[in-house]
C-alpha positions in Angstrom: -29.9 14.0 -4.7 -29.8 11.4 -7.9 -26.8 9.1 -8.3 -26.2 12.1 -10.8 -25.2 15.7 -10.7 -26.7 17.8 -12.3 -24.2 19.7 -14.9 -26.0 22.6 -16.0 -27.2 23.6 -12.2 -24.6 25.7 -10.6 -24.8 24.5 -6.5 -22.0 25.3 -3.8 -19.4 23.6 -2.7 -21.3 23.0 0.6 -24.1 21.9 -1.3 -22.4 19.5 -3.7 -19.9 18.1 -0.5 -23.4 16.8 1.6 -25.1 15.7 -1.5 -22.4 13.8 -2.7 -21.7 12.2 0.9 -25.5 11.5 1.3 -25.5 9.1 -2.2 -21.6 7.8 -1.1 -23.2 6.5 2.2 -25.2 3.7 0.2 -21.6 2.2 -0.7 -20.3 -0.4 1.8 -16.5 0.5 3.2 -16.6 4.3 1.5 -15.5 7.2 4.1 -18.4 9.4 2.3 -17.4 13.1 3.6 -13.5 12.3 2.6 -14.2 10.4 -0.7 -16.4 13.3 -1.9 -14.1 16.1 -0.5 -11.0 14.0 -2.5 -13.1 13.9 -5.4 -14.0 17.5 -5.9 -10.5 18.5 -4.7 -9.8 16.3 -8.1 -12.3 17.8 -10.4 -12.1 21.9 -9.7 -8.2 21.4 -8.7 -8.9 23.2 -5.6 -7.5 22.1 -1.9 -9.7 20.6 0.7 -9.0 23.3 3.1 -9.8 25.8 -0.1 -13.5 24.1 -0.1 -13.9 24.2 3.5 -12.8 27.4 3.4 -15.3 29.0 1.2 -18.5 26.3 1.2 -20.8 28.9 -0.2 -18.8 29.4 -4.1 -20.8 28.8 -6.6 -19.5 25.7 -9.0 -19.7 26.2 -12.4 -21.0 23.6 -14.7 -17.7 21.9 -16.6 -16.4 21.1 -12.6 -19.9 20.1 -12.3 -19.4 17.5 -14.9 -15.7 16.7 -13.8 -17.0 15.6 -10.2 -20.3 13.7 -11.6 -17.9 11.7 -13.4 -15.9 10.9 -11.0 -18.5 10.4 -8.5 -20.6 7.7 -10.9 -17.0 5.5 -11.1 -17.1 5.9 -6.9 -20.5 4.2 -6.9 -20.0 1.6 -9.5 -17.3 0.5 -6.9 -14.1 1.1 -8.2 -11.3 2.1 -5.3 -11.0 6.2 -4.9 -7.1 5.6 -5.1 -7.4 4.4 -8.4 -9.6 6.7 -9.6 -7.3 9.4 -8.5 -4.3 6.9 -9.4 -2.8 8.1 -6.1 -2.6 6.8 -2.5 -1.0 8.4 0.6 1.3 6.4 2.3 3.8 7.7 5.3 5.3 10.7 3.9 4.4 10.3 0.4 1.6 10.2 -2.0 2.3 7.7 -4.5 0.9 7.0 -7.8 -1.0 3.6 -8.1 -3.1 1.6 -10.6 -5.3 -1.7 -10.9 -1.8 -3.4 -11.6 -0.8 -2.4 -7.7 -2.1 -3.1 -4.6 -3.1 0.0 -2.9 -1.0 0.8 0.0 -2.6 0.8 3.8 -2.0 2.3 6.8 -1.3 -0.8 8.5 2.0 -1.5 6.5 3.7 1.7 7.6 4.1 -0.1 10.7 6.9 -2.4 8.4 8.5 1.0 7.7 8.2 2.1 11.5 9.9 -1.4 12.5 13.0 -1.3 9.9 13.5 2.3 11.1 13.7 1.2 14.6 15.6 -2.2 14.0 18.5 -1.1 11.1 21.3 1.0 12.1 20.7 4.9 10.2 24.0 5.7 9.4 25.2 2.1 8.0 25.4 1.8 4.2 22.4 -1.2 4.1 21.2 -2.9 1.4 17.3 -3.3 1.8 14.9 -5.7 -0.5 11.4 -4.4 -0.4 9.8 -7.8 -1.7 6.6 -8.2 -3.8 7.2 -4.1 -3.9 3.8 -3.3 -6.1 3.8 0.5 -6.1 7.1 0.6 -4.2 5.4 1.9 -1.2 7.3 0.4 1.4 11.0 1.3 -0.2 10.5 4.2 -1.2 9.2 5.5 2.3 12.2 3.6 3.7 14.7 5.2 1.1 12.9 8.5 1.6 14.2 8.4 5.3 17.4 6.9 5.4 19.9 8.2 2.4 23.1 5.7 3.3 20.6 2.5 2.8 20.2 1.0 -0.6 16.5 0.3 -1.4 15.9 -2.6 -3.7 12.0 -3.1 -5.0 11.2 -6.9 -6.9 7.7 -7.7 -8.5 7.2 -10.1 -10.9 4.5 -7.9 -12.6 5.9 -5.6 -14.9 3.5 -3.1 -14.9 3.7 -3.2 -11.0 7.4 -2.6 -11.3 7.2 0.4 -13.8 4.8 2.4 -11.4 7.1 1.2 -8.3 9.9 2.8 -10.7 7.8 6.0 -11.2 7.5 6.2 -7.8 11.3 6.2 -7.2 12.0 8.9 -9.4 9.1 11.4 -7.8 10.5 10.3 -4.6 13.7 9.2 -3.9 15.7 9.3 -7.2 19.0 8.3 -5.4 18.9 4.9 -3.6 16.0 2.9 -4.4 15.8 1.2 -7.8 13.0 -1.7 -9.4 13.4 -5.4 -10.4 11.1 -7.0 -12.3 11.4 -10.4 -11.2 9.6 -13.2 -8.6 10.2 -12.7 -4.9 14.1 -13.1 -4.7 15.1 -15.2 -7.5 17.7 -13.6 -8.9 19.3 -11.8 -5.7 23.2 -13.0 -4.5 23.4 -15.0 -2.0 24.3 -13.0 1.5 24.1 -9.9 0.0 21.2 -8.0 1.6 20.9 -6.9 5.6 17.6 -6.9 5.2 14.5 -8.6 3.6 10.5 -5.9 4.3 7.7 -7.2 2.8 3.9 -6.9 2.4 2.9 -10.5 0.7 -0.4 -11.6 -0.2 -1.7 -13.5 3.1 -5.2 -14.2 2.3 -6.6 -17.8 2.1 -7.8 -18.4 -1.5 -11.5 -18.6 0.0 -11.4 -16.2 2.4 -14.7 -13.7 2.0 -13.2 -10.3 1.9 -11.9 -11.1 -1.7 -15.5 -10.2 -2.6 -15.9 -7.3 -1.0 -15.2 -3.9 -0.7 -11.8 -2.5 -2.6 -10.0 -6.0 -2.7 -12.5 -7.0 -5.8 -10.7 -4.9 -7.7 -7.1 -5.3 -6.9 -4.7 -7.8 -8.0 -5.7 -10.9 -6.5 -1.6 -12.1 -6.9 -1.4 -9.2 -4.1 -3.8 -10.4 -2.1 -4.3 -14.3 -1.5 -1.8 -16.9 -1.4 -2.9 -20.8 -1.2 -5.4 -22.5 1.1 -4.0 -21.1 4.4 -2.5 -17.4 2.8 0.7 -18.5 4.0 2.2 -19.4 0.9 4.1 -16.6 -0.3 5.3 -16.4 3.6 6.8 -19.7 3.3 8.8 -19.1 -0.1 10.2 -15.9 1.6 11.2 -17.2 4.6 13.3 -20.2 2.6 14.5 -17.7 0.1 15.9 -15.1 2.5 18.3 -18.2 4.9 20.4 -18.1 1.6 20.4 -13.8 0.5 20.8 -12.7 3.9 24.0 -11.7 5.6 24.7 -13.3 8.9 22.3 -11.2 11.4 20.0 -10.3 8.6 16.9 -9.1 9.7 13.8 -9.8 8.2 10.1 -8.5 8.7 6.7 -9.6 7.3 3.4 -8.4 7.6 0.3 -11.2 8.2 -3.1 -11.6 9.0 -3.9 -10.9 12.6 -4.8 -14.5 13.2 -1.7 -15.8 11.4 1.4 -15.2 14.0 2.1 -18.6 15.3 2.0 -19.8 12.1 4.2 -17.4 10.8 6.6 -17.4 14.0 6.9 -21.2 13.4 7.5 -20.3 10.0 10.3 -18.2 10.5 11.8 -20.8 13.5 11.6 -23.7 10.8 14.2 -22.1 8.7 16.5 -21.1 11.2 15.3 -17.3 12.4 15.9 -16.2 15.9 14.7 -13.3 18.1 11.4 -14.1 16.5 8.8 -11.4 17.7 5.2 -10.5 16.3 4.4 -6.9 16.6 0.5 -5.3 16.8 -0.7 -2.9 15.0 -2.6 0.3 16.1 -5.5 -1.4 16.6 -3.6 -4.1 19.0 -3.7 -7.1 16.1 -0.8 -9.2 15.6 0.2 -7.6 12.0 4.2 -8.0 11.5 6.7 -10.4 12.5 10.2 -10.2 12.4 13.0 -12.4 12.6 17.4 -12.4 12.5 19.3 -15.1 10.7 22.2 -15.8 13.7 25.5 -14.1 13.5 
């Protein structure tokens, strides 16, 4: 198959699904049976257990052309979430753009730790820090109705897709700032500070590669040692967290000590650094003292 599909040559769904995950293979980091089975799902409006169902219908030539376009944006490298402007993430499938970062299955496990770690019932008020698409509050809002979900970016178009997502979501408790980190928050009024920062070194290689060329590099790297954003958290939240506050923070898997030493600097305790699925150190958490 060309880099191109042809639009005036009817083919099946079965066809156009291996052809298409044949010429995705050639892209570095691309899932090439799932991005072309998102894709069509996109262009014909059908599900993917629709096209698995029934891999020998015939495909007319406009959703021919629909999925060719699509496809050619895949290969000249932009992310599938933004070319679908959607991502998955726990429960939800929220909307994203180039102005977000695109939400990853390794920061649900800030959502699983907050659920474990804040009483249910209790009426909390939660800060989702650096927010971007809102992914983390509004999964946390989505599960727990007595907490109050609180999203800051300093981006504005960040904070208006964040707010987007709220009102698809959860309409109720979970609201946007547009603002930096924690500026503007009261003193000792949140229980509890979540947040995915940028933690990449301002060198570090993966900047060029793959998805994270074309996301906000604000979301992404944060000094010489990525640890930047980590530090201006942890001295922010001593001063908006009530007494026994909890706060977690999700790193690089090489960055826990610093981070634990971090969080120990400006007076945390019961400082623990929690793996991911893959057994890396991802997400550290901390409690001011009572």
């Amino acid at each position: 198959m060309s880099t191109a599909l042809d639009a005036q040559q009817k083919s099946s769904i079965g066809r156009v699904l291996r052809e298409a995950a044949a010429t995705l293979t050639a892209l570095p980091h691309a899932s090439p049976h799932l991005e072309a089975a998102l894709l069509l799902c996109d262009a014909t409006g059908r599900t993917r257990t629709e096209l698995l169902a029934r891999p020998e219908t015939e495909l007319g030539a406009t959703d021919l052309a629909r999925f060719d376009a699509l496809l050619q944006r895949r290969l000249a490298g932009e992310p599938i979430a933004y070319i679908r402007g959607r991502q998955a993430f726990w429960t939800l499938d929220l909307q994203v753009t180039p102005a977000t970062l695109i939400p990853r299955p390794e920061t649900e496990l800030l959502v699983e730790l907050a659920l474990e770690q804040l009483r249910a019932d209790a009426p909390l008020l939660i800060l989702d820090a650096g927010s971007g698409s809102g992914a983390i509050a509004a999964a946390l809002a989505s599960e727990r109705s007595a907490w109050t979900l609180i999203a800051t970016d300093r981006d504005p178009r960040a904070a208006r897709i964040a707010s987007r997502n709220f009102r698809a979501w959860t309409p109720e408790n979970a609201q946007v700032i547009n603002c930096d980190w924690l500026q503007p928050i009261a003193e000792r009024s949140l229980d509890a500070i979540i947040a995915n920062p940028p933690y990449l070194p301002d060198t570090d290689p993966h900047l060029g590669q793959g998805d994270l060329i074309r996301e906000p590099r604000s979301a992404l790297a944060a000094g010489p040692d990525g640890l930047d954003a980590i530090r201006v958290l942890s001295a922010q939240a001593t001063s908006r967290l009530r007494p026994a506050g909890f706060i977690a923070l999700e790193h690089g898997f090489d960055q826990g000590p610093a981070v634990r030493a971090i969080m120990d600097q400006h007076g945390f305790e019961d400082i623990r650094t929690n793996p991911d699925l893959g057994g890396r150190e991802r997400a550290t958490t901390g409690r001011l003292p009572v």
